[in-house]
C-alpha positions in Angstrom: 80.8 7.9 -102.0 79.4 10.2 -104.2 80.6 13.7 -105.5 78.5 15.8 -103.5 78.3 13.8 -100.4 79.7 14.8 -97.1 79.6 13.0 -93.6 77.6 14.9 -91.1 79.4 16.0 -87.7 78.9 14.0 -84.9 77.6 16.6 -83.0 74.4 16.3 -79.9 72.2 19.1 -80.6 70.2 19.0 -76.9 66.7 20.7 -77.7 65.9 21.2 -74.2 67.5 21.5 -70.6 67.5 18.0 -69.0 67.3 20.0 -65.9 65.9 24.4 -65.4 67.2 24.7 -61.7 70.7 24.8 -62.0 72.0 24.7 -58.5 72.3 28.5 -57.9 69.7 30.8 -56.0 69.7 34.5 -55.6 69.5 35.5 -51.6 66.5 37.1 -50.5 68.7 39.1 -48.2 71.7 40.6 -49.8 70.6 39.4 -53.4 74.0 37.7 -54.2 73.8 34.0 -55.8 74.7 31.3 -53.4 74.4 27.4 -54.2 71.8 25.5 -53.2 74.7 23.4 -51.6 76.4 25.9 -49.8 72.8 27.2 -48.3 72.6 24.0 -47.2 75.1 22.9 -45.7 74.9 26.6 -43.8 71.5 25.1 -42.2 69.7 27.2 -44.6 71.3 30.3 -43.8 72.8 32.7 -46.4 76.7 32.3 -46.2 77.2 36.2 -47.0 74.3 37.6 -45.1 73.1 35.3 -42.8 69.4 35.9 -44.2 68.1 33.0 -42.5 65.7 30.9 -44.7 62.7 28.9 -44.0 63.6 25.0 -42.7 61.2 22.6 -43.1 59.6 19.9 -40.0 62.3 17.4 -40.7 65.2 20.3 -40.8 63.9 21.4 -37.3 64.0 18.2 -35.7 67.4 17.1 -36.8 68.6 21.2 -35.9 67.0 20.8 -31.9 66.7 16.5 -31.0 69.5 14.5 -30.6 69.8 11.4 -34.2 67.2 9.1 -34.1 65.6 10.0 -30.7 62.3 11.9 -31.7 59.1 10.1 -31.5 55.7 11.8 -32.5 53.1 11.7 -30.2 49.2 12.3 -30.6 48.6 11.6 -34.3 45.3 10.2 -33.8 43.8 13.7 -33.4 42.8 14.8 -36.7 41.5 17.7 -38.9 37.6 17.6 -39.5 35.0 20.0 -41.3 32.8 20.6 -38.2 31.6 23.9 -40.3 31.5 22.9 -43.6 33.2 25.7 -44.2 33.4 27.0 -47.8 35.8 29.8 -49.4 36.5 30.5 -52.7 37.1 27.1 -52.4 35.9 24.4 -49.4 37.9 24.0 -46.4 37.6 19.5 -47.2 39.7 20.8 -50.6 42.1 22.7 -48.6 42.7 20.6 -46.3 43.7 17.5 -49.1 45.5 20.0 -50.9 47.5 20.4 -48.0 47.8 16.7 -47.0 49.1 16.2 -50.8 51.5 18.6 -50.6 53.1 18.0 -47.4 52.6 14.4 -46.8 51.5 15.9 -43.0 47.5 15.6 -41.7 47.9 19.3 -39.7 50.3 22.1 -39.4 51.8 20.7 -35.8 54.3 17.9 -34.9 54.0 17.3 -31.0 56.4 14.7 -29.6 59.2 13.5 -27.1 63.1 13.1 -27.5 66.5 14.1 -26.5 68.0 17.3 -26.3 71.7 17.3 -25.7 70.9 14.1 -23.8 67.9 15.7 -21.7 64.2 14.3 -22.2 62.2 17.2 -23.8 58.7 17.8 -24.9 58.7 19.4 -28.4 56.4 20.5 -30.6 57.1 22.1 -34.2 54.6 24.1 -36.3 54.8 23.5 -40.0 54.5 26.1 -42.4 54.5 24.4 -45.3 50.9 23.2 -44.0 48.3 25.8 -44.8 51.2 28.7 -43.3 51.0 27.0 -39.8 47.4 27.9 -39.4 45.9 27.2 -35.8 43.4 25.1 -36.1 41.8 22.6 -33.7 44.0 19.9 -34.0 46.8 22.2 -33.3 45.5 24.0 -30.2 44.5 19.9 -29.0 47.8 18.2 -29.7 49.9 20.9 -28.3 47.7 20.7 -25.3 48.1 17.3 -24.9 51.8 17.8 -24.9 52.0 20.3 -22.5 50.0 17.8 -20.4 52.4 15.1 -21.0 55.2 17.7 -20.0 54.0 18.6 -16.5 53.0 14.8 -15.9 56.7 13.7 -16.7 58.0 16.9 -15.5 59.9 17.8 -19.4 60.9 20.9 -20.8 59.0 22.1 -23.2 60.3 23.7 -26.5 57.6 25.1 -28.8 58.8 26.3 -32.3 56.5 28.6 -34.0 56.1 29.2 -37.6 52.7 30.8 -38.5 50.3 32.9 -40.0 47.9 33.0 -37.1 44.5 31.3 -36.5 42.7 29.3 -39.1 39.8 31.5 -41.0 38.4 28.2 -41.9 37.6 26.9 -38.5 36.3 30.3 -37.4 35.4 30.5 -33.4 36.6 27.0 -32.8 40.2 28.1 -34.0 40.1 31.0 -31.7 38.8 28.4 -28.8 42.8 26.9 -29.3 44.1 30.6 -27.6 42.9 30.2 -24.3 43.3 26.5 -24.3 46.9 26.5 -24.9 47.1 29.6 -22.7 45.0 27.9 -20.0 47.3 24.5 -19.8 50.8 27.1 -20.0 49.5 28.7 -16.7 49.6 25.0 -15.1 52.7 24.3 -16.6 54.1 27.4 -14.8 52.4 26.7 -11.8 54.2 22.8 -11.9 58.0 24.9 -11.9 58.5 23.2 -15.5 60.4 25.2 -17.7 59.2 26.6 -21.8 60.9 27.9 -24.3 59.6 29.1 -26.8 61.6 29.9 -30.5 59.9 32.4 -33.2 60.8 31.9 -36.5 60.0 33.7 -39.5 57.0 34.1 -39.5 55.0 34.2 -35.8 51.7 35.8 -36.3 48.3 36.2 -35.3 46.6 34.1 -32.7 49.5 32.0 -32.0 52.1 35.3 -31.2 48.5 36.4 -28.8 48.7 33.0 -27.4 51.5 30.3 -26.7 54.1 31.8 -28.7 54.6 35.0 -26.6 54.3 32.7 -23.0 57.3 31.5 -22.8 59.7 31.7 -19.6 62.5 32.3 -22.4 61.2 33.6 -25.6 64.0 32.9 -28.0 63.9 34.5 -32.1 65.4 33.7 -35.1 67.6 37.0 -36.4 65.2 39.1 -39.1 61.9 37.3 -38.4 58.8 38.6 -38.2 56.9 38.8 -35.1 53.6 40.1 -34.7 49.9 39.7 -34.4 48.7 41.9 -37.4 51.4 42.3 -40.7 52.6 45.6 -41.6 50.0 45.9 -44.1 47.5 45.4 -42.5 48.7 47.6 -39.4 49.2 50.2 -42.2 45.8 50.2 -43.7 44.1 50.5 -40.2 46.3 53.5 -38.9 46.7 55.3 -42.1 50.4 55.1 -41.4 53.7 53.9 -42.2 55.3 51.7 -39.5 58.8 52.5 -38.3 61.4 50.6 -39.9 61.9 47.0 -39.3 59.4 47.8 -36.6 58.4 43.9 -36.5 61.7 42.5 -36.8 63.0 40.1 -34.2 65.6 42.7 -33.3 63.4 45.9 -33.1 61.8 43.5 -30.4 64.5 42.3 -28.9 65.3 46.6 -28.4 61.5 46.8 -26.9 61.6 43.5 -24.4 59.3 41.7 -26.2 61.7 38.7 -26.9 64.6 38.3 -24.4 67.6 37.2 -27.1 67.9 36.5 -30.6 70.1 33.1 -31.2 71.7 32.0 -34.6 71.0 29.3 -35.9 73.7 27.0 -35.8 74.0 27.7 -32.0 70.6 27.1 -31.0 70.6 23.9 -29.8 73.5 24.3 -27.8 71.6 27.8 -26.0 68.5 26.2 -25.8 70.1 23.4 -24.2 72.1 25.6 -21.5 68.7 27.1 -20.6 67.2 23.6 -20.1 70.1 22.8 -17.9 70.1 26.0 -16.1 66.3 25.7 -15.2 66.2 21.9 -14.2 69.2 22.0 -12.1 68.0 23.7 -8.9 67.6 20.5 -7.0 71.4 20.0 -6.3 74.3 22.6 -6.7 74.3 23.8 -10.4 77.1 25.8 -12.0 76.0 26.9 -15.7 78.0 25.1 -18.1 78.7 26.6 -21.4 81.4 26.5 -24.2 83.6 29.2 -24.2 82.9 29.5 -28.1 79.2 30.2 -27.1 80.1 32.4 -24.1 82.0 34.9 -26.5 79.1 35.1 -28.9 76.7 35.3 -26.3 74.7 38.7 -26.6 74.6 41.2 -23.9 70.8 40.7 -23.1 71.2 37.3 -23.2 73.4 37.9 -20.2 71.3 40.1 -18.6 68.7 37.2 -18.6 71.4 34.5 -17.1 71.4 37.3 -14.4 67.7 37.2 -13.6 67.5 33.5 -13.8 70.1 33.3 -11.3 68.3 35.5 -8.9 65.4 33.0 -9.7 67.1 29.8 -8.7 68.5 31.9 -5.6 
């Protein structure tokens, strides 16, 4: 060894992070850092705040069917051009941008399965897919599941998540309104029941259509409900909006939903409605947990009240 030599220190100099997320998000609602972990294991809902966050199409089905019971119905409906519509960019783009991203061919998932041991008829929209835009497919394959429902006589549970109707598909997306509206009115008229759940957020054409038909209109807490933002409400009246004037709860105040339901105990309320409503063929007493009775809100009850007088 020479005079001046020295051994070098075994010491792992890492240039650059193996990994830039590092498990820990800041809360949209209360801004405190929660782990991604935590938030989900809390079915996406803030442990501190309850902000409820955005699930995707998988996360709803395994929240509302029973394990392995879902099957997807009416995929061979799919999106086309019909307008060769063009943007800033063409809708054919848009649409395989969206494919790409999602894995999905449309913003809707229509299907059967068990709820709580009941057959249902279900049908999710998908945000994620061009911000659960009503397009033609969508209007079509919800159709045909309402169809299905008042042939086989299944609850229907819609879940919406969208920005309204699709720009792209101009008139013909607007068509969807009065189509889904049109086959809800024979649903009603077959005594079959609908719920429907808003999530954060229902917009649009779809809060103006199915969304807002529901014989129990169920919301997430803190959503946004509405057919035209707060923006654009603002800019056409030239003024501010009350506070939170489009929140689920500021609806719930107004009658325009008729309870708000936490996530982690929607299945179980949506499943006491379906069993309320389908039991009028033999005597029904309501079953419910006493966990959910205690946390049941007091419109909520006030609802139980009318249904009663219904099934009277």
């Amino acid at each position: 060894m020479g005079l001046f030599s020295r051994n070098k220190p075994k010491i792992k100099v890492q240039t650059t992070k193996k990994d830039g997320f590092s498990g820990w998000v800041k809360c949209s609602g209360c801004s405190e850092l929660i782990h991604a972990n935590e938030l989900q294991q809390n079915l996406n809902c803030c442990p501190k705040c309850d902000y409820h966050y955005r699930l995707t199409l998988q996360q709803r089905i395994a929240l509302l069917a029973d394990e392995g019971t879902f099957e997807e119905m009416f995929t061979h409906i799919k999106p086309v051009d019909s307008l060769d519509f063009v943007d800033t960019e063409s809708y054919k783009d848009r649409l395989a941008q969206a494919v790409k991203k999602t894995g999905r061919d449309d913003a809707i998932c229509v299907g059967a399965c068990k709820l709580n041991g009941t057959d249902v008829a279900l049908a999710i929209l998908d945000f994620a897919f061009m911000g659960g835009s009503m397009g033609s497919v969508v209007g079509e394959r919800l159709t045909c599941l309402i169809e299905l429902a008042i042939e086989k006589k299944l609850p229907l549970i819609v879940v919406s998540a969208s920005g309204g109707a699709r720009m792209q598909e101009s008139i013909l997306s607007l068509m969807q309104m009065a189509k889904t509206s049109a086959a809800l009115a024979k649903l009603s008229e077959s005594r079959v029941p609908y719920i429907s759940i808003l999530t954060n957020p229902t917009t649009g054409g779809v809060t103006a259509s199915f969304a807002t038909l529901g014989d129990v209109i169920i919301a997430e807490p803190d959503a946004l409900i509405a057919f035209a933002g707060p923006r654009v409400v603002e800019q056409t009246i030239g003024q501010k909006l009350p506070p939170r004037a489009q929140k689920s709860e500021f609806l719930l105040e107004k009658g325009m939903v008729d309870c708000i339901v936490q996530r982690a105990e929607l299945k179980e309320s949506v499943g006491f409605f379906i069993e309320f409503f389908t039991g009028n063929d033999r005597t029904f007493e309501p079953q419910m947990s006493d966990e959910l009775a205690k946390k049941m809100p007091h419109r909520l009850k006030e609802l139980l009240k009318i249904a009663e007088k219904i099934h009277a």
